[in-house]
KEGUPA-409485 format. One record per residue: x negated, y negated, z of N, C-alpha, C in turn; chain. Coordinates in pm, 1 decimal, decimal comma, padded with zeros to 6 digits. Atoms other than C-alpha are relative to their C-alpha. Layout:
N
+----------+----------+----------+----------+----------+----------+----------+----------+----------+-------+
|      n_x |      n_y |      n_z |     ca_x |     ca_y |     ca_z |      c_x |      c_y |      c_z | chain |
+----------+----------+----------+----------+----------+----------+----------+----------+----------+-------+
|        X |        Y |        Z |        X |        Y |        Z |        X |        Y |        Z |     A |
...
+----------+----------+----------+----------+----------+----------+----------+----------+----------+-------+
END
This chain:
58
+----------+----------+----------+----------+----------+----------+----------+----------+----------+-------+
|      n_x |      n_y |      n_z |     ca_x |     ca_y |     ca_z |      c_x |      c_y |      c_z | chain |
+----------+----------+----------+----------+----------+----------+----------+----------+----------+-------+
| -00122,5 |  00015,6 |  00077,0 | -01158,9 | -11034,7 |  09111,1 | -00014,4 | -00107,9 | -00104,2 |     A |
| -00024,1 |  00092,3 |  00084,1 | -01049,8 | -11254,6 |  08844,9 |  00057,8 | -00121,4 |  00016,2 |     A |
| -00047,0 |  00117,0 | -00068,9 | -01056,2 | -11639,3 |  08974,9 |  00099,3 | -00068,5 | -00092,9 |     A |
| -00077,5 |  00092,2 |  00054,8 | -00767,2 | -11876,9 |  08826,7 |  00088,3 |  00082,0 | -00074,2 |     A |
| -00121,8 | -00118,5 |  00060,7 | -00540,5 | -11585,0 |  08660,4 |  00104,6 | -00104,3 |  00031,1 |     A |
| -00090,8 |  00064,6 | -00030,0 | -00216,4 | -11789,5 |  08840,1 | -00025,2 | -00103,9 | -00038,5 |     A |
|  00040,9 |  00108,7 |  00023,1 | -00351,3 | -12104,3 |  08781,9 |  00044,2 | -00054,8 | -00168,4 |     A |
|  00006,5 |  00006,9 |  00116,7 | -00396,9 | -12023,2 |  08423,3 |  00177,0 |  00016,2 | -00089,5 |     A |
| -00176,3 | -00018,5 | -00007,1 |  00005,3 | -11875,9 |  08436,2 |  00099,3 | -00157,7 |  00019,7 |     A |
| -00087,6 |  00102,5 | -00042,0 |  00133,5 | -12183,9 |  08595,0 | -00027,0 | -00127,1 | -00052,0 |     A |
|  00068,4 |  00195,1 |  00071,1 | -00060,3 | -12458,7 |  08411,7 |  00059,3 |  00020,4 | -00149,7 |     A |
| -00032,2 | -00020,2 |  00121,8 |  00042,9 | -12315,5 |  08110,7 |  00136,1 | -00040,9 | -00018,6 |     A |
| -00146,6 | -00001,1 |  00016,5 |  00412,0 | -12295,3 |  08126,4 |  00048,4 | -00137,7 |  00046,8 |     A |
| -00067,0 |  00165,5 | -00034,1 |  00425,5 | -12675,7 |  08346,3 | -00026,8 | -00088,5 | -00154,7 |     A |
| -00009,5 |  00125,1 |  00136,9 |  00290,5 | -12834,7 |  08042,6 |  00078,1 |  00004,8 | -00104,3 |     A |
| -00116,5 |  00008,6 |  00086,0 |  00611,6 | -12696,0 |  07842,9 |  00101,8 | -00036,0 |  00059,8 |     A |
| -00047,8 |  00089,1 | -00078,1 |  00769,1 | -12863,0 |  08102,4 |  00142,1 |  00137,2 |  00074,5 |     A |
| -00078,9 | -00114,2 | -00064,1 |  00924,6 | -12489,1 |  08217,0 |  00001,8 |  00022,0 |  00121,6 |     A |
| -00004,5 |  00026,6 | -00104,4 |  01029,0 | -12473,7 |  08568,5 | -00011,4 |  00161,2 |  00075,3 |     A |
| -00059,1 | -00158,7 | -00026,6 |  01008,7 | -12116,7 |  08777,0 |  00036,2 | -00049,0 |  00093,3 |     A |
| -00117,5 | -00012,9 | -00159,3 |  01229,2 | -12039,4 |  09043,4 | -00078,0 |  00109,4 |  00077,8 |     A |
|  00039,6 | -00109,4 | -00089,7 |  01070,4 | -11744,9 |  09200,7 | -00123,7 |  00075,7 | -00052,8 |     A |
|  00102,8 | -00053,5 | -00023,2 |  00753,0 | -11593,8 |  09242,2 | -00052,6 |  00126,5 |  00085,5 |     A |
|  00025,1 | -00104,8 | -00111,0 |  00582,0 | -11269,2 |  09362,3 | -00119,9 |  00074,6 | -00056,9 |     A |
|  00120,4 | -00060,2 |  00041,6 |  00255,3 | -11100,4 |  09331,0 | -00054,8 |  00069,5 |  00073,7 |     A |
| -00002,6 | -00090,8 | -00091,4 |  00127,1 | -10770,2 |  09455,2 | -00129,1 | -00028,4 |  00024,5 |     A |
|  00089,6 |  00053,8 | -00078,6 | -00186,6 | -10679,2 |  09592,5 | -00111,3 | -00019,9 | -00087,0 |     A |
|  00086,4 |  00011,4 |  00141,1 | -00411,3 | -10757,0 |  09253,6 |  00038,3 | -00153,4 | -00023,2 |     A |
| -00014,1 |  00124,4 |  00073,1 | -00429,0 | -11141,9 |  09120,5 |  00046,2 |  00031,9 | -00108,5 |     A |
| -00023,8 | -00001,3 |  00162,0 | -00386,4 | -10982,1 |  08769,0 |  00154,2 |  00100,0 |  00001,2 |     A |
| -00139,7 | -00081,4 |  00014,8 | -00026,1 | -10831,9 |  08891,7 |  00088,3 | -00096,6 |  00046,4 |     A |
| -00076,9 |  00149,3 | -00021,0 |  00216,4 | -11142,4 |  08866,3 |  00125,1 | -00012,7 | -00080,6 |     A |
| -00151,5 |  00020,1 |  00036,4 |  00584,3 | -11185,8 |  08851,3 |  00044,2 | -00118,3 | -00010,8 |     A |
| -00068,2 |  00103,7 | -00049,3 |  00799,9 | -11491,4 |  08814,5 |  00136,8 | -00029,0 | -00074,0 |     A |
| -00079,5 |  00002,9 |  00093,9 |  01094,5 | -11578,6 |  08663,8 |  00074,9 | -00167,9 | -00023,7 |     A |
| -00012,4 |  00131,8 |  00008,0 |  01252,8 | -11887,6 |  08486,5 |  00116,9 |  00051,7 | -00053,4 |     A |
| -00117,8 | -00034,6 |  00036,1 |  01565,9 | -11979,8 |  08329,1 |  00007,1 |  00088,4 | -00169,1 |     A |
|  00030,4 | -00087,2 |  00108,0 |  01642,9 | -11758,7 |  08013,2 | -00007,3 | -00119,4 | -00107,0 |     A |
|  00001,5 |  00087,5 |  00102,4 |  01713,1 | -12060,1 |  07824,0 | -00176,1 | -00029,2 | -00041,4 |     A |
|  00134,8 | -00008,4 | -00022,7 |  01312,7 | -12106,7 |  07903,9 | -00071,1 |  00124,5 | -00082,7 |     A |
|  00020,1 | -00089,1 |  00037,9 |  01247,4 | -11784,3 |  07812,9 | -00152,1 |  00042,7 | -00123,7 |     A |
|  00095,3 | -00060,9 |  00101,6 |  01069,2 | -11762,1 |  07480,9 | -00109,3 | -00108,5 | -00022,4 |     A |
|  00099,6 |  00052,7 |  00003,7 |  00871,4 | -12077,7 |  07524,0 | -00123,6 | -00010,3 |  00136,5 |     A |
|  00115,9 | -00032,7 | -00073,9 |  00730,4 | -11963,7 |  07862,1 | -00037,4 |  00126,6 | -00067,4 |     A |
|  00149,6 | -00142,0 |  00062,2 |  00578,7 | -11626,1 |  07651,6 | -00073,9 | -00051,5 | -00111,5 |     A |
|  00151,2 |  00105,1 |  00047,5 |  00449,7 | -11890,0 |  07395,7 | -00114,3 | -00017,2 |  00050,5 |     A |
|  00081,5 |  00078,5 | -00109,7 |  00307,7 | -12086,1 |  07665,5 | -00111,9 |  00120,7 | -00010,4 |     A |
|  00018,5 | -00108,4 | -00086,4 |  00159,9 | -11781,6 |  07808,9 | -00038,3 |  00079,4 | -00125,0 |     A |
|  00071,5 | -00033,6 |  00126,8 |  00060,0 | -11585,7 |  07453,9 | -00141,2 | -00059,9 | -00042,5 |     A |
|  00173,9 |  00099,5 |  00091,8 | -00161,3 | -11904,8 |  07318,9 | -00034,3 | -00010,4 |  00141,5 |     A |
|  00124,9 |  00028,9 | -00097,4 | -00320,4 | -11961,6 |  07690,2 | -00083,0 |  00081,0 |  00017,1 |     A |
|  00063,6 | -00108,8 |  00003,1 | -00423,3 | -11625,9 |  07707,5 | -00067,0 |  00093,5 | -00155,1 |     A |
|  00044,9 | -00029,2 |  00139,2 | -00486,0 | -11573,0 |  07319,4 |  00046,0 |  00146,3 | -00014,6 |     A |
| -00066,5 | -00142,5 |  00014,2 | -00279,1 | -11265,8 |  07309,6 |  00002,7 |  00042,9 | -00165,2 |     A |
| -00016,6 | -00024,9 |  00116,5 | -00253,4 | -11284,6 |  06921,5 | -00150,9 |  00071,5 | -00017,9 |     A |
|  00147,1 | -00128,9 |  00046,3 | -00615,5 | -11165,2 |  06916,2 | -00064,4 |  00150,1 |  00031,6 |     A |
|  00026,3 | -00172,5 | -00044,6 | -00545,3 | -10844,6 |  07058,3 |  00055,2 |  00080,3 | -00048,1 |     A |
| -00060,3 | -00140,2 |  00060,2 | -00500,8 | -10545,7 |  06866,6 |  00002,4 |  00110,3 |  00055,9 |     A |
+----------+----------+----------+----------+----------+----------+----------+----------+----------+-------+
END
């Protein structure tokens, strides 16, 4: 599998200082739920965009 996937989720979003409330993940590391407040919202998919470099995928 793919080591630090969560890691990489949750390190990302603490250092925008975004808090989650709930967590859940099936039976895959790379299948991961969580949710925060909405106010949160668009700077945990920042977060979470630039950690994962999502802009470089076409």
């Amino acid at each position: 599998g793919t080591v630090g996937v969560a890691s990489k989720v949750f390190g990302s979003i603490a250092k925008k200082k975004v808090n989650v409330t709930m967590i859940t993940q099936g039976s895959s590391e790379l299948n991961l739920a969580f949710v925060v407040k909405n106010s949160d919202c668009k700077l945990a998919v920042q977060a979470l965009h630039n950690e994962f470099e999502l802009a470089k995928i076409n």
